[in-house]
Each structure stands twice: as structure tokens, then as C-alpha cells.
C-alpha positions in Angstrom: 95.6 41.5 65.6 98.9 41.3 64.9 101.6 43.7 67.2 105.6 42.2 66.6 107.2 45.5 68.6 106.5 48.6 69.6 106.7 51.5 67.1 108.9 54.0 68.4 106.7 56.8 66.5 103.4 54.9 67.5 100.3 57.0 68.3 98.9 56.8 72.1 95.8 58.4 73.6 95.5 58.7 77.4 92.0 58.5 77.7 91.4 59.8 81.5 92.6 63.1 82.8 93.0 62.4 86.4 96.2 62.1 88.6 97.7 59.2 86.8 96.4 59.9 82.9 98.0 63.5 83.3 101.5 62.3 85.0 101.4 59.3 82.2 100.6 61.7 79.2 103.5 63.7 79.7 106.2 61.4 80.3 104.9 59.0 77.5 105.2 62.2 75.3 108.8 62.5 77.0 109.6 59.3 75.8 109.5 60.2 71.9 105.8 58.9 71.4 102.8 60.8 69.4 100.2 61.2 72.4 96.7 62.5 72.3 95.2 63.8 75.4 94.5 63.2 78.3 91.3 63.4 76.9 88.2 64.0 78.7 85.1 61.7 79.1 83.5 63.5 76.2 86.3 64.3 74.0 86.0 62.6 70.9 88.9 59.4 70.8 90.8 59.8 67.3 92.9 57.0 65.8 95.5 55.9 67.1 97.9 52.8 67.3 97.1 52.4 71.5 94.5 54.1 74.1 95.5 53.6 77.2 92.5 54.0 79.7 93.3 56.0 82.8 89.6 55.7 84.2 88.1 54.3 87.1 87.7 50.4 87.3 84.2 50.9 86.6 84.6 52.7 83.6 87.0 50.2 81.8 84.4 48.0 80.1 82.7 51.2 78.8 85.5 52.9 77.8 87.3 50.0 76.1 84.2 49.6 74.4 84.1 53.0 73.3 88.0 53.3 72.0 87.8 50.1 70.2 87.0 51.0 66.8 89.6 53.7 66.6 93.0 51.7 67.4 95.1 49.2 67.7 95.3 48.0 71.1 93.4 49.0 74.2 95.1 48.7 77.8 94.2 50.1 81.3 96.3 51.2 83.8 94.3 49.3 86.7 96.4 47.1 89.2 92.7 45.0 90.0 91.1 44.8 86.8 91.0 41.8 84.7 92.0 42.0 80.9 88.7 40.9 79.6 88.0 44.2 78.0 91.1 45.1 76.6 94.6 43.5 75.3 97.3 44.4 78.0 97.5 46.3 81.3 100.3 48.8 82.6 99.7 49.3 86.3 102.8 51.4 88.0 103.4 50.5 91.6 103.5 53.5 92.8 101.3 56.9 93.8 101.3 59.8 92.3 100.0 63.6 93.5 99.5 64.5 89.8 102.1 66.9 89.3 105.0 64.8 88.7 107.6 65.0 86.4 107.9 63.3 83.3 110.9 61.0 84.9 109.0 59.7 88.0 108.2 56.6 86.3 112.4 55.7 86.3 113.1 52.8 88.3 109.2 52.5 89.2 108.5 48.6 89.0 105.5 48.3 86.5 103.1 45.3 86.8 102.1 44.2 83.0 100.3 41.5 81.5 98.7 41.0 77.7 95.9 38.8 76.3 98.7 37.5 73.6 102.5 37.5 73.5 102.9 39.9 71.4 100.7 42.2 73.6 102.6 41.8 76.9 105.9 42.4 74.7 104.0 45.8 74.0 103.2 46.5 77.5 106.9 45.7 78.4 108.4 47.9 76.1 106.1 50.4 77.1 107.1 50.1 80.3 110.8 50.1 79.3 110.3 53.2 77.7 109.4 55.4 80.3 112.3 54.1 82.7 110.4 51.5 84.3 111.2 47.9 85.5 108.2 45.2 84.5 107.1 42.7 86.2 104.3 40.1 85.2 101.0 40.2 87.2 98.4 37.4 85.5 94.9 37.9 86.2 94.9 34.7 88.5 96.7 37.0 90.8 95.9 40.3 90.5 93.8 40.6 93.8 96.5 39.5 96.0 98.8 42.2 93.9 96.6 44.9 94.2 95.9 43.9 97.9 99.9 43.8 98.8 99.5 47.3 97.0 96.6 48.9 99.3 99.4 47.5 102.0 102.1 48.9 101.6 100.7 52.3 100.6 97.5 53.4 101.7 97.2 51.1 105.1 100.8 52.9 105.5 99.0 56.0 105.4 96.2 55.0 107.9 98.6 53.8 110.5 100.9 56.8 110.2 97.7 59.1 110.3 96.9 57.0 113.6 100.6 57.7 114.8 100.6 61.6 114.3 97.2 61.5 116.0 98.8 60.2 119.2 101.7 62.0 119.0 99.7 65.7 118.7 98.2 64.9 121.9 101.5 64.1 123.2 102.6 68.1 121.4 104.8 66.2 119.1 104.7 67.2 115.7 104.6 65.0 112.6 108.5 66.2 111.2 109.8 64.4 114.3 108.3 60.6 113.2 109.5 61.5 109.5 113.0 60.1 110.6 112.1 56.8 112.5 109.0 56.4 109.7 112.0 56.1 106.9 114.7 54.1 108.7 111.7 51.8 108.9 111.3 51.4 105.7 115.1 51.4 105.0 115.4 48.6 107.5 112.5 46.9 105.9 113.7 47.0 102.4 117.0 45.5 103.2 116.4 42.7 105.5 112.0 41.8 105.5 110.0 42.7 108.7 110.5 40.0 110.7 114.2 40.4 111.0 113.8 44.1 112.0 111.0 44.3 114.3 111.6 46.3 117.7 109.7 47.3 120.4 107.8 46.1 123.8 106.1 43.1 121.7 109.3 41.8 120.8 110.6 42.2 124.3 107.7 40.8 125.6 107.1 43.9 128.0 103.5 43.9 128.1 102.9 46.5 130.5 104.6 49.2 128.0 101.8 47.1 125.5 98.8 48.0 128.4 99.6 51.6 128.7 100.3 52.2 125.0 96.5 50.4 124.6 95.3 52.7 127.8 96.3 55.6 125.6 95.2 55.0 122.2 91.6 56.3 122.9 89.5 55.9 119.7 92.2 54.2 118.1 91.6 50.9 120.6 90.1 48.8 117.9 93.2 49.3 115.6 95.9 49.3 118.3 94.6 46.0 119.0 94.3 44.4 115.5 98.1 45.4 115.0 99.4 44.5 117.8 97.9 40.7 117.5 99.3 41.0 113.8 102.8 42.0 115.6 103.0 39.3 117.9 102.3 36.9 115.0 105.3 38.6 113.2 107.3 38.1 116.1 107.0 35.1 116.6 108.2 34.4 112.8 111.3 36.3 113.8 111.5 33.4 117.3 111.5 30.9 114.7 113.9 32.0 112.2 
């Protein structure tokens, strides 16, 4: 299969219409392409130039399967999945509600990779297209990816649902972390973690570490794993 470029008046199915296929339909129709869908698990797949598969990691082999005859290339938008069933992968690094805007992919980093050169040059300018700034992702290490992923996003989530928890019982509402939760993350994406940490770990005061542990109720187990991880990180910033 032969693929030089990609045709700025190509054809593109989304073939998924959850969060991501919706987002990704519109702002790849944004971008000047021809796009069918998203389509839904029963709507018949026309022929097109690319299907892009916005389905569950389960549903990629099946769905590949199913798009095959009718285009040109198949890709899937998983960050995890290998390319064994299709020819190149888009996976955006980033979450989405479902009812973005066609621009939110701008400046969103974009993890590609294709079966054939040609195919990854696809994927990149694919990614170019909406705004987006690839970056190569093999399938050698697309677990570790995808786990730095779950990180920095959804483990965010459970530690900042574990903060507002303790801080309702304190009668502190969630607005008043929003500021220290973001000049966190400033910090962090400036200088790395380790140069940034604060707090009674750093300053070795562990009785402010007992009584925050005293008080973290059900949330013992996880107070406990972080803090070990955050004496570890502290002593990486000792040793810088």
C-alpha cells in the first residue's frame, strides 16, 4: 500500500462516537478534510482514504477488521495498543470532556507511530493538521507511555479526590486547593519534581508526617504509599 503524503482533500471516517471520536470528528473536519461520522457500531463504514478507530482497546482488532475493505489506511487512537491490526496510531496526550472545540488539539503533543514510513509520515501530518505537536511512541514502549499517561492524569485525579476529601472534613472547599494544585504543576513543568518538592518530608519533620497519617482515616493505605514514594523523591533532590 503505497501512501507518499497526506491528501489535503482525503476522505476520513471516525469510526467511534464516544468522547474522543466526537471531539476528533469535528476538528478533523475543521481542518479542511472530507469526514464521515462518528459513526456508530452499526453504521455501515463507506469508502474512504482513512478510518480512524475511536473504540475501546478491545474493539480494535474487530473493528480494523471490519473497516478494512473500505479504505486506505486504518489507525486507532489508543495510547496502549499495539499496531498489529492497523497501519499507524494517533493517540493525543491529553483528556477530553467531549465537548471541546474544534482547536483543543493546538499545541496538544500527539504520540504517533506507523507500520511503514510512509504511514507514520501520514499520522504526522495528521497530527500537524489539527495543531498538534508529534512525537514517536514505538510499540516497544507504549506501556511505559501509556503508564506515564495514567500518571500524570488520572492518578492526579485520585490524589486530588483524596485531598478535597480531607480538606471537607477540615470545612475547606475544593476552590481553595485550585491555586496551590496549579502552582504545582507550574513549578513542576519548569524545573522537574525533585527540584520543587516542599513540605514536612523534605524538612524532615516527621511528627507533622504522624499527625497528617493520624488524620487521613481511610485514606492510610494511600497516605502511606505516597509518602514512602516522597521520601524517595527527596532524597533525589539530597543528591542533586
Amino acid at each position: 500500500m503505497e501512501t507518499t503524503a497526506l491528501d489535503p482533500h482525503a476522505t476520513i471516517a471516525i469510526v467511534g462516537a464516544g468522547r474522543l471520536g466526537g471531539v476528533l470528528a469535528r476538528a478533523v473536519r475543521a481542518a479542511g478534510f472530507v469526514v464521515l461520522g462518528p459513526l456508530r457500531r452499526d453504521d455501515r463504514v463507506p469508502d474512504v482514504d482513512i478510518a480512524l478507530l475511536c473504540v475501546p482497546d478491545s474493539a480494535v482488532a474487530a473493528a480494523a477488521f471490519a473497516v478494512r475493505p473500505h479504505t486506505r489506511l486504518v489507525a486507532h487512537v489508543s495510547g496502549a495498543t499495539p499496531l498489529s491490526d492497523v497501519d499507524f496510531s494517533l493517540h493525543p496526550l491529553q483528556t477530553f470532556t467531549g465537548n471541546e472545540s474544534p482547536d483543543v488539539f493546538r499545541g496538544v503533543g500527539v504520540a504517533v507511530d506507523g507500520r511503514t514510513p510512509d504511514a507514520l509520515e501520514v499520522a504526522e501530518q495528521l497530527a500537524r493538521a489539527l495543531g498538534a505537536n508529534p512525537f514517536r511512541v514505538d510499540d516497544a514502549h507504549r506501556a511505559s507511555y501509556h503508564a506515564a499517561a495514567s500518571f500524570a492524569s488520572n492518578f492526579v485525579l485520585t490524589v486530588l479526590d483524596a485531598a478535597e476529601e480531607l480538606a471537607n472534613e477540615a470545612g475547606v472547599e475544593r476552590a481553595h486547593l485550585v491555586p496551590l494544585v496549579r502552582q504545582t504543576v507550574e513549578n513542576w513543568a519548569a524545573s522537574g519534581a525533585a527540584a520543587v518538592l516542599t513540605g514536612p518530608i523534605v524538612r524532615g519533620d516527621e511528627e507533622t508526617v504522624a499527625r497528617q497519617r493520624a488524620a487521613s482515616g481511610r485514606l492510610g493505605d494511600l497516605f502511606d504509599a505516597l509518602a514512602a514514594a516522597t521520601r524517595d523523591l527527596a532524597g533525589r533532590k539530597d543528591d542533586a
